[in-house]
C-alpha positions as CSV (number, residue, x, y, z in Angstrom):
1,X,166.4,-48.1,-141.2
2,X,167.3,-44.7,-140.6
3,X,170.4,-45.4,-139.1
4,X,171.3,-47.4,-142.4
5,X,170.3,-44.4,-144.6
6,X,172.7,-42.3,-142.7
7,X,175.4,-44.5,-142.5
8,X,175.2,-45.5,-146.2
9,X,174.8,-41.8,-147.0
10,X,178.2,-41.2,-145.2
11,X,179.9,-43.7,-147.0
12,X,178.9,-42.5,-150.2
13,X,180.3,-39.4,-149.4
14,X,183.4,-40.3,-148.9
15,X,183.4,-42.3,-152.4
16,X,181.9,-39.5,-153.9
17,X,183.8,-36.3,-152.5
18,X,186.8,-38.0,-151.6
19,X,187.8,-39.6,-155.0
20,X,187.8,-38.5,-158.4
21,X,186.4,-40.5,-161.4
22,X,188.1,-43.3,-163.6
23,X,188.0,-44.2,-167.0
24,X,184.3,-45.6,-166.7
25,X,183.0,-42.6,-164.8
26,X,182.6,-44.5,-161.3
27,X,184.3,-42.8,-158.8
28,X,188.2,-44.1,-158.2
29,X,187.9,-46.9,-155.5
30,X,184.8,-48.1,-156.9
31,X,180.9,-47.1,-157.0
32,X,178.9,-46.8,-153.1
33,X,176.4,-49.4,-154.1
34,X,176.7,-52.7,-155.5
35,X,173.8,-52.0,-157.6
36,X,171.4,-54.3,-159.9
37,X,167.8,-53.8,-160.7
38,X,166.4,-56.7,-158.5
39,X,164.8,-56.6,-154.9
40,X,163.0,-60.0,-153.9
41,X,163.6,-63.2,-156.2
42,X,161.1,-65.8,-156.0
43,X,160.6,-69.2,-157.1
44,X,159.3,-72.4,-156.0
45,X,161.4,-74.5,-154.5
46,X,161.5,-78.2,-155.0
47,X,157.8,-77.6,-155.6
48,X,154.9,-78.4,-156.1
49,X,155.7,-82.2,-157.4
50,X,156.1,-82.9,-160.7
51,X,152.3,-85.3,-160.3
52,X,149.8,-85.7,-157.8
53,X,146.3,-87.9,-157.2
54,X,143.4,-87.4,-156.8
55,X,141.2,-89.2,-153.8
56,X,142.7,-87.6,-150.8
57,X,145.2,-89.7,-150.5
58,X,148.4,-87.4,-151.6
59,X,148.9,-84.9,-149.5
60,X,151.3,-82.2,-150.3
61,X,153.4,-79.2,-149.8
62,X,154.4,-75.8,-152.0
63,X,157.0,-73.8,-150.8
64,X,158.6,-70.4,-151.9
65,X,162.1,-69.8,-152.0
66,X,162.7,-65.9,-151.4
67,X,165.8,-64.3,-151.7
68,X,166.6,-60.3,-151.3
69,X,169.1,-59.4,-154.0
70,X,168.8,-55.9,-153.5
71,X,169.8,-53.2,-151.1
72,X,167.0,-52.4,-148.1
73,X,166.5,-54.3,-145.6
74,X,163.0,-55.9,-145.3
75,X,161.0,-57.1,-142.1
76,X,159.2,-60.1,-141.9
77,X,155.6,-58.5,-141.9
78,X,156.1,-56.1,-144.9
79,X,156.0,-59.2,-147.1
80,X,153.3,-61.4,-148.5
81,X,152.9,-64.1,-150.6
82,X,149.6,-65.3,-151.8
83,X,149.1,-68.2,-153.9
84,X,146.5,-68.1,-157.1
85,X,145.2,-70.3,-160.2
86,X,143.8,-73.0,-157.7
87,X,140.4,-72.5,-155.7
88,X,141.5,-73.6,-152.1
89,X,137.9,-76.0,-151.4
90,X,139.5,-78.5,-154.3
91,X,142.7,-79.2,-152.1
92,X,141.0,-79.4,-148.6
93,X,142.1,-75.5,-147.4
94,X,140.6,-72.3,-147.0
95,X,141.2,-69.1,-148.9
96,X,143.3,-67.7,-146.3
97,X,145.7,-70.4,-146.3
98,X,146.7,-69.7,-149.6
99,X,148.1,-66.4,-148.5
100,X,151.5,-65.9,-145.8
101,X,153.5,-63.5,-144.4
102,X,157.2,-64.1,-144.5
103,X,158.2,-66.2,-141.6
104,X,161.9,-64.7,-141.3
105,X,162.9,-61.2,-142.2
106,X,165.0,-60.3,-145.8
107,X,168.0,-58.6,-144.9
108,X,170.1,-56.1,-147.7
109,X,173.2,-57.9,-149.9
110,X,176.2,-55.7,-148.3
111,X,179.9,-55.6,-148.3
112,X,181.7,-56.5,-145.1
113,X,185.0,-54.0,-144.4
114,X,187.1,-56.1,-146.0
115,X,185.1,-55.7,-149.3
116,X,183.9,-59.7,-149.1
117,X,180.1,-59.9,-151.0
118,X,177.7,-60.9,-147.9
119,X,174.1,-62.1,-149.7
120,X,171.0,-62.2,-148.1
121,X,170.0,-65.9,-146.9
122,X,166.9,-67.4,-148.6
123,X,163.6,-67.5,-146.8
124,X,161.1,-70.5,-147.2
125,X,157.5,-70.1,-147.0
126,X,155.9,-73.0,-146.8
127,X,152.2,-73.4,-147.7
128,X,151.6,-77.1,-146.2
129,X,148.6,-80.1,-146.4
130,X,147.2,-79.5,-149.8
131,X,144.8,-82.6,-151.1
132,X,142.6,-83.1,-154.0
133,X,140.4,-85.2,-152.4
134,X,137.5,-85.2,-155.2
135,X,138.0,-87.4,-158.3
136,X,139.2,-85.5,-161.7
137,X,137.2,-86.3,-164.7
138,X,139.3,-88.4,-167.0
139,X,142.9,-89.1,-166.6
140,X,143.8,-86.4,-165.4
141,X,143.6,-82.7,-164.7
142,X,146.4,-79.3,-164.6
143,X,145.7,-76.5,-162.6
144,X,148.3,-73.2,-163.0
145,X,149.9,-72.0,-160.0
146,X,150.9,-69.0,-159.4
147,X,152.5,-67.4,-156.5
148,X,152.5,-63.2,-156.0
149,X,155.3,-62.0,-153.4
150,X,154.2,-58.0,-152.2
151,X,157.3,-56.3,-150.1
152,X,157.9,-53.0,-148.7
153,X,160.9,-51.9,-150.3
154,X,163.5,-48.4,-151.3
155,X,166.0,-47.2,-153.1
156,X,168.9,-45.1,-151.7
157,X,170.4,-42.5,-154.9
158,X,173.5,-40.2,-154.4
159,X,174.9,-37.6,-156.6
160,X,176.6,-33.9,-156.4
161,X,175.5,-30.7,-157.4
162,X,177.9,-27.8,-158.4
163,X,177.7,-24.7,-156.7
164,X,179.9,-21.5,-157.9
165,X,180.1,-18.6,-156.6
166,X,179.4,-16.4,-159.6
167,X,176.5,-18.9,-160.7
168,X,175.1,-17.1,-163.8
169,X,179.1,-16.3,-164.7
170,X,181.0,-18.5,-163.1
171,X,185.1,-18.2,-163.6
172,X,186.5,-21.3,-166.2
173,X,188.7,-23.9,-164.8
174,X,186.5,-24.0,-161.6
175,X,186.5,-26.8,-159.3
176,X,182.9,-28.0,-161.5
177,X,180.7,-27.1,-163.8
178,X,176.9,-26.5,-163.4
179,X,174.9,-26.7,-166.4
180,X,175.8,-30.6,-166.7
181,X,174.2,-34.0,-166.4
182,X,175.6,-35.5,-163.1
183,X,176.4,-39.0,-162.1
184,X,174.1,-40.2,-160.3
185,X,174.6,-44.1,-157.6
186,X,171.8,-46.4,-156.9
187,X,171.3,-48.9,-154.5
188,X,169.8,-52.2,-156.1
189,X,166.3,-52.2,-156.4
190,X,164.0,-52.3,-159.1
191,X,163.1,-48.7,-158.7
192,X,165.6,-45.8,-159.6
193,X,167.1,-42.5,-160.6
194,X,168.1,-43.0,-164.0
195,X,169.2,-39.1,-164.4
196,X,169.8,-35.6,-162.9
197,X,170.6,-32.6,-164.6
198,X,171.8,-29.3,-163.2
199,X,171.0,-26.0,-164.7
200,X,171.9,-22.4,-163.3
201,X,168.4,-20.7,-162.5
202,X,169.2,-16.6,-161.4
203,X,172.6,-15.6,-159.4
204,X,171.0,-17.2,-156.6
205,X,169.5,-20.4,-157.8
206,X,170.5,-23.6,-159.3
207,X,167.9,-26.4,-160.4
208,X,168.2,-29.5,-160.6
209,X,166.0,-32.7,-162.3
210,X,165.8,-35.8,-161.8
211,X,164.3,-38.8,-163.3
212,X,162.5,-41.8,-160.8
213,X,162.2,-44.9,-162.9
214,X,161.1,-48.2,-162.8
215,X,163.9,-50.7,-164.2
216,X,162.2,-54.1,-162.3
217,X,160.2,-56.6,-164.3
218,X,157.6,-56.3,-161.4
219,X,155.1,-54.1,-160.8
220,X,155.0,-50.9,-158.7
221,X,152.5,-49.7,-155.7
222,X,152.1,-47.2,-152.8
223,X,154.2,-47.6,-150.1
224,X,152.1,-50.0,-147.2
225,X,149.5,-51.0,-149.3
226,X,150.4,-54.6,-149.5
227,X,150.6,-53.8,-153.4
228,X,146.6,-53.1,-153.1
229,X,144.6,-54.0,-156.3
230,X,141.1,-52.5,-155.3
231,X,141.8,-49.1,-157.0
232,X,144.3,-48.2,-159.6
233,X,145.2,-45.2,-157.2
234,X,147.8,-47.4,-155.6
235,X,149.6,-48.4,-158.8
236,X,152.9,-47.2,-160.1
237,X,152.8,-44.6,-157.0
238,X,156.4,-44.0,-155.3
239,X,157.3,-41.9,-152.3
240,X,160.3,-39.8,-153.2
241,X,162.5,-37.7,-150.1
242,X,165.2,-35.3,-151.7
243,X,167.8,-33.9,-149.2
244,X,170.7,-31.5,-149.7
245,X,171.9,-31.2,-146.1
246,X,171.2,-27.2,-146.3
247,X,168.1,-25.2,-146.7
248,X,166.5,-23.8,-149.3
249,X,165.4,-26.9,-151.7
250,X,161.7,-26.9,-153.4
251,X,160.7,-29.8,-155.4
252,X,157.4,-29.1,-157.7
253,X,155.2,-31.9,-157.8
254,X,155.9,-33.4,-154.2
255,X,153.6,-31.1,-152.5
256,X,153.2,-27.4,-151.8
257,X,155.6,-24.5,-151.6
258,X,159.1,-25.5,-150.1
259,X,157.8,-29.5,-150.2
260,X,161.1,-31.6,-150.4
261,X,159.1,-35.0,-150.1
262,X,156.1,-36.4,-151.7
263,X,154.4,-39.4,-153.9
264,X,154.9,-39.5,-157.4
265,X,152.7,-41.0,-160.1
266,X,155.0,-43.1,-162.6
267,X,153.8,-43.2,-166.3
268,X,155.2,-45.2,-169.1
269,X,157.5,-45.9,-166.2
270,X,159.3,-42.6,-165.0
271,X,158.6,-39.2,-163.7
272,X,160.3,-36.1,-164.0
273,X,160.8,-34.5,-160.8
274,X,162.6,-30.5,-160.8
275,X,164.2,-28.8,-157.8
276,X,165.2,-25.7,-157.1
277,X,168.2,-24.6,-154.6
278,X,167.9,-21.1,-153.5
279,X,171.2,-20.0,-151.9
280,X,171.7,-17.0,-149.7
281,X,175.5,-16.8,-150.1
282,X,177.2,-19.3,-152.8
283,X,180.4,-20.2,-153.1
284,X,182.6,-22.6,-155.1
285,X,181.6,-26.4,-153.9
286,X,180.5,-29.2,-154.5
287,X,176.9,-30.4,-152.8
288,X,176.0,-34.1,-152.1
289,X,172.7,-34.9,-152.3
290,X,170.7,-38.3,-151.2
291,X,167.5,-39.0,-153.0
292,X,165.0,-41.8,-151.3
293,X,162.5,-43.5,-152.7
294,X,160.0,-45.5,-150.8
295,X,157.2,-48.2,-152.2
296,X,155.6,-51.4,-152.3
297,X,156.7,-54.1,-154.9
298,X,155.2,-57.1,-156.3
299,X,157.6,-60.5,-158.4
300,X,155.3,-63.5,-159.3
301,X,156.4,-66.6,-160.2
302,X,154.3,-69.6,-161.7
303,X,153.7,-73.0,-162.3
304,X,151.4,-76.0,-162.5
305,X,150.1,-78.8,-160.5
306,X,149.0,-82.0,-162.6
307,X,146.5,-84.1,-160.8
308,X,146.1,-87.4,-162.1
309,X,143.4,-90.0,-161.7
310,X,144.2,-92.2,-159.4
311,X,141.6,-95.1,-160.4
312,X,139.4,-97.5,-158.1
């Protein structure tokens, strides 16, 4: 994983530094991501039937089609799916069969080099042997269905600071101008940076703000919690790493003096972060800067089983 961060992070540098921006404000060449708001889409696939019968003799199977339509690359054992709305006894199981790890792991959508989309094959977890083998009471009976996916996932944001050399005063018709709102890339996931801001602080100091926010449908835990319910601690928590590639970067809120990484709690859906960039000799440039955001991430998807009476 840290090999990818680098990697990406160098590619986006080379969109970012190396090209200037278009009419649409993406970078000439296109933007370093392919974007979207989406990590792990679930549904049921083919599943369960559209009837079943009681008497223990229909047995059958519900299976989850996942499919990664974001940007981090997720391992087999960061993700869970646990099946709900049906108490395991009245189909012949146990509680824990009703919950699964992924049995293959969810690899990142990516561009090959020749710019060709590559997606992310689907992964089927199958959850097998179900039977209602006591009668239903009249003709027939529906049970909801509901299946919760929890995955480890992150979210990779670039953008560039401006750094002058006379920051307070800087000269016009320099190569960029500080006290601006930058563009900021994401990689697809349903957590983001939706803003940054630059502002001149002293003639040593820029600052800069961002904002982390939750643009998903699904909901939002501590990182490695397997989206943990027990305590309202773990929700809407996000682990957030800035990095400038050069000393000198404090981030209030992410821990103590000098912190440059840290959890965040998210409220109404976003948190403001602000930075600071103390610089010992500044000169005219421009700085990239790679934000990471790290947390656990739950999609559900439902549906119903309809158990009819089969008679005798």
């Amino acid at each position: 994983m840290k090999k990818y961060s680098i990697a990406l992070f160098v590619c986006a540098l080379l969109f970012l530094a190396g090209c200037g921006e278009g009419e649409d404000g993406l970078p000439e060449g296109g933007a370093p991501f392919l974007g979207g708001t989406t990590g792990i889409v679930a549904n049921f696939e083919n599943s369960p039937p559209a009837e079943v019968f009681d008497g223990g003799d229909f047995p059958f199977d519900i299976i989850v089609k996942l499919k990664n339509n974001g940007e981090w690359d997720i391992p087999k054992e960061r993700v869970r799916v646990k099946l709900s709305g049906i108490r395991a006894q009245q189909f012949d199981l146990t509680e824990p069969e009703l919950q699964k790890a992924a049995p293959e792991d969810l690899p990142k959508m990516q561009r090959d080099p020749t710019g060709a989309l590559i997606e992310s094959p689907p992964v089927l977890v199958e959850f097998n042997d179900f039977n209602h083998k006591d009668s239903v009471t009249g003709s027939e009976l529906t049970y909801p269905l509901r299946a919760d996916v929890c995955f480890n996932y992150g979210t990779i944001a670039v953008t560039q600071l401006c750094v002058r050399e006379n920051i307070l005063n800087p000269k016009l018709g320099g190569i960029c101008v500080i006290n601006e709102q930058k563009p900021v890339f994401n990689s697809g996931a349903p957590v983001q940076i939706s803003s940054v801001t630059e502002n001149a602080r002293s003639s040593t100091k820029i600052g800069f703000t961002f904002t982390v926010q939750h643009v998903g449908t699904g909901s939002v835990y501590e990182q490695n919690t397997i989206c943990n319910k027990a305590s309202r601690a773990y929700e809407n928590e996000v682990y957030v790493k800035v990095d400038a590639g050069v000393p000198g970067v404090s981030c209030s809120g992410l821990g103590g003096e000098g912190a440059t990484e840290g959890s965040v709690k998210l409220f109404g859906g976003s948190k403001v972060v602000s930075c600071t960039l103390t610089l010992a000799n500044p000169s005219d440039y421009k700085l990239p800067v790679t934000i990471t955001l790290g947390y656990d991430y739950e999609v559900s998807q439902s549906s119903q089983i309809l158990v009819k009476h089969a008679g005798g």
